[in-house]
N, C-alpha and C positions, 0 to 999 in steps of 0.2 A: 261294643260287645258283639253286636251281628256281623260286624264288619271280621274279627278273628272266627266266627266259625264260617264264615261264608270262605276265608282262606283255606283255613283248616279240611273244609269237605272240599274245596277245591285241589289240596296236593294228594287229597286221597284217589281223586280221579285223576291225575295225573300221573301217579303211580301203576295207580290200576292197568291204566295204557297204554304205560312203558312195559308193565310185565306180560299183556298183551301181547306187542308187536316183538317184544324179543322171544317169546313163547314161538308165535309165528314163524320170525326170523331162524332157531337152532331146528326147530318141528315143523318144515313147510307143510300146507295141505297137498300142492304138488309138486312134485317134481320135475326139473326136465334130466332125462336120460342123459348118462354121458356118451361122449362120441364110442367109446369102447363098448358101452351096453347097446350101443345102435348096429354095430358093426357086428357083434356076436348073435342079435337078434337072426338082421338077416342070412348070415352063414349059417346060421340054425336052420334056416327055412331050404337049404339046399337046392333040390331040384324042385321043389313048389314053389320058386317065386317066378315068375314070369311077366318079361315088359309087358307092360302095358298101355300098347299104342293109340288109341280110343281117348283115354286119360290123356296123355301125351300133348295131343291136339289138341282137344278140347282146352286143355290147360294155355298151351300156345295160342290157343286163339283168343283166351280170355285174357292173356295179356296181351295181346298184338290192339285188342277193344279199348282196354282199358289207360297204358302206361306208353304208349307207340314206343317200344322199346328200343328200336333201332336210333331215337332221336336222343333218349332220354336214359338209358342203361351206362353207356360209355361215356366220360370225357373225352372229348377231339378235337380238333382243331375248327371245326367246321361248326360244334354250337356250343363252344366255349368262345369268344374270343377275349384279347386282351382288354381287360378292363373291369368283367363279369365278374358279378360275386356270385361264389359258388357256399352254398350253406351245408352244412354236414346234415344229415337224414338224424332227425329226430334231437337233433340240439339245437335250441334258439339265441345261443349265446355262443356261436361259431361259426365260423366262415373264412373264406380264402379266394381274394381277390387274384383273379389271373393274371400273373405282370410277366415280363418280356423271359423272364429267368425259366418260369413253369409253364410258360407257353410252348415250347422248342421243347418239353416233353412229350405233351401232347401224341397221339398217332392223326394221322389225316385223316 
């Protein structure tokens, strides 16, 4: 008998959590802009947006610190070589070994 309500309050939390996360899912708390609301933003801003060279650098430098970009941004010939597995950014369950075919794409 404990054994059917202990099921019982259990599919009610599982309902519960399914109506949750699709609540979530159609109603996000946020959004990200689309490329169209980005692009109207800034043309809105007309003659007040101005570069921002300060930022600029400072940005550049915290990646040149952090990611040695020039090593590690591009595939090349030079820190790819044949044989290297190459893993996709933020999937654990992908990758692409470099064989003679996708090698000779590469740039130098």
């Amino acid at each position: 008998m404990l054994a059917r309500c202990y099921r019982g309050k259990l599919s009610v939390w599982a309902a519960l959590c399914v109506l949750v996360l699709g609540w979530f899912y159609v109603f996000p708390v946020y959004r990200l802009p689309s490329d169209k609301e980005i692009v109207e933003e800034v043309l809105g801003l007309g003659e007040v947006w101005q570069k921002n060279q300060t930022g600029i650098d400072l940005y550049r430098n915290l990646l040149t610190e952090c990611c040695n970009p020039r090593w590690m941004f591009a595939v090349t010939k030079e820190n790819s070589p044949i044989g290297k597995v190459l893993w996709y950014d933020g999937e654990f369950y992908h990758s692409h070994s470099v064989s003679n075919k996708t090698y000779s794409l590469f740039v130098q």
